[in-house]
C-alpha positions as CSV (number, residue, x, y, z in Angstrom):
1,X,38.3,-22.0,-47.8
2,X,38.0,-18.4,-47.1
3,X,36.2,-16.0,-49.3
4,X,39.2,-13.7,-50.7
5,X,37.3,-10.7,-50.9
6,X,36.5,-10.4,-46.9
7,X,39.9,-11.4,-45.7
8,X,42.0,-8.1,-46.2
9,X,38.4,-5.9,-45.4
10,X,37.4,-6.0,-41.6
11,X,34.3,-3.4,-42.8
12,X,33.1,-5.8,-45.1
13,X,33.1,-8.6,-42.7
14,X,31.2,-6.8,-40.3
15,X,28.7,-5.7,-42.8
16,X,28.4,-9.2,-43.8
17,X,27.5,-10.2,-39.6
18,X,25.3,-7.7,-39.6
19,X,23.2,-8.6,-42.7
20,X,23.3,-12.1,-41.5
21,X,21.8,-11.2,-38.2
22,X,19.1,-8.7,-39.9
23,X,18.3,-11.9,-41.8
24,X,17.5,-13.9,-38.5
25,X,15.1,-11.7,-37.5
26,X,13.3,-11.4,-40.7
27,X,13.1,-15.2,-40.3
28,X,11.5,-14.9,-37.2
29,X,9.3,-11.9,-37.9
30,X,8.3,-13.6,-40.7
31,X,7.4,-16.9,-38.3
32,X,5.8,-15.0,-36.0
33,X,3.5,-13.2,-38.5
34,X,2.4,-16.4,-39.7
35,X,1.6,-18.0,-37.0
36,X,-0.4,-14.8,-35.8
37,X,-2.3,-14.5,-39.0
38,X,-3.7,-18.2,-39.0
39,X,-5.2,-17.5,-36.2
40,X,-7.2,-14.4,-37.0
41,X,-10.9,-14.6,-37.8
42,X,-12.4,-13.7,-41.0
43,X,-14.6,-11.4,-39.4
44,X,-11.4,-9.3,-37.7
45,X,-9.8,-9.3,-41.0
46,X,-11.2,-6.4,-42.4
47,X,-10.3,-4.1,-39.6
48,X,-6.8,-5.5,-39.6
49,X,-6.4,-4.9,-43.8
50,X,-7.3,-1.3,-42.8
51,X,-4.2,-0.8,-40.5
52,X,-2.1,-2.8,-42.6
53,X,-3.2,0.3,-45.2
54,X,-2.5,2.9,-43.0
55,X,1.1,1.3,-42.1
56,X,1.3,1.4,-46.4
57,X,0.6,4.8,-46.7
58,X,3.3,5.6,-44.3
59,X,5.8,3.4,-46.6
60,X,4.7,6.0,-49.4
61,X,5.8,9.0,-47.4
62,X,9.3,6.9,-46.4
63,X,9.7,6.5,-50.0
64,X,8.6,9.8,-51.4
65,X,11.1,11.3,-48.5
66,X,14.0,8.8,-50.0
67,X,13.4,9.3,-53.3
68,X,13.4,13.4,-52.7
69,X,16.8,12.8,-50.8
70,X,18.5,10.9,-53.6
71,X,21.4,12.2,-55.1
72,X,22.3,9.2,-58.0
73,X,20.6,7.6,-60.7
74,X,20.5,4.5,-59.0
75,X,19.1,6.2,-55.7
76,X,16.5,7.8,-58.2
77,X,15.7,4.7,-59.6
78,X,15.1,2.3,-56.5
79,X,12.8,5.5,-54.7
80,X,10.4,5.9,-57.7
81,X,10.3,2.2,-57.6
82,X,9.7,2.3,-53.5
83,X,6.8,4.6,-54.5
84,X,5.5,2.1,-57.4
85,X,5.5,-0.7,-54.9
86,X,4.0,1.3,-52.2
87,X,1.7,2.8,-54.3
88,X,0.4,-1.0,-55.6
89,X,0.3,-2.1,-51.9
90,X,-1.7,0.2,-50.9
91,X,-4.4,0.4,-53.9
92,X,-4.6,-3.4,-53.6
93,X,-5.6,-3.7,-50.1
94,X,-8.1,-1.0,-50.4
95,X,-9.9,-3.1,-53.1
96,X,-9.4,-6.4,-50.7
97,X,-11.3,-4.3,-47.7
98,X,-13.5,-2.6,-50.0
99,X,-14.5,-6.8,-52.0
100,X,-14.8,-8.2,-47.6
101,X,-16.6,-5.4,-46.5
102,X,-18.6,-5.9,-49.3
103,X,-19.1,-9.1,-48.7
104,X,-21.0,-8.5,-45.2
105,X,-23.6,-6.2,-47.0
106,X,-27.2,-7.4,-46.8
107,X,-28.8,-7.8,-50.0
């Protein structure tokens, strides 16, 4: 049974091959993270939170870049809401750092 929308549209079909193979290797970028994360000692994680922060603040200036670019509603709408998340992610893994690296203080 074929899916009546993609028969008479070769774009569509290709767009549909391509997502499927962006999905592969989000599957495997997302296997590979994991595996390399177990193995990470507690005492490298802090270090490692604050590149993942710096790699966030760069998804802000994607966003703020996107969201300056956009021309609908829609487009409007998903880059404030890039800028939310990024904005979260960032916040939130300054206050994981900031709780670890507390955690090592002498008392």
């Amino acid at each position: 049974m074929r899916i009546a929308i993609l028969e008479d549209d070769p774009d569509q079909i290709a767009l549909l091959k391509r997502w499927l193979a962006d999905d592969g290797h989000d599957v495997h970028a997302y296997l590979a993270g994991r595996e390399v994360i177990t193995k990470v000692p507690p005492t490298l994680h802090t270090p490692l939170m604050s590149g993942a922060n710096a790699i966030s603040g760069i998804s802000i200036v994607g966003a703020l870049v996107v969201a300056g670019r956009a021309e609908g509603t829609l487009q409007i709408v998903l880059g404030v809401a890039a800028i939310a998340m990024a904005t979260i992610n960032v916040i939130g893994g300054f206050m994981v750092t900031d709780r670890m690296l507390a955690m090592f203080k002498k008392r």
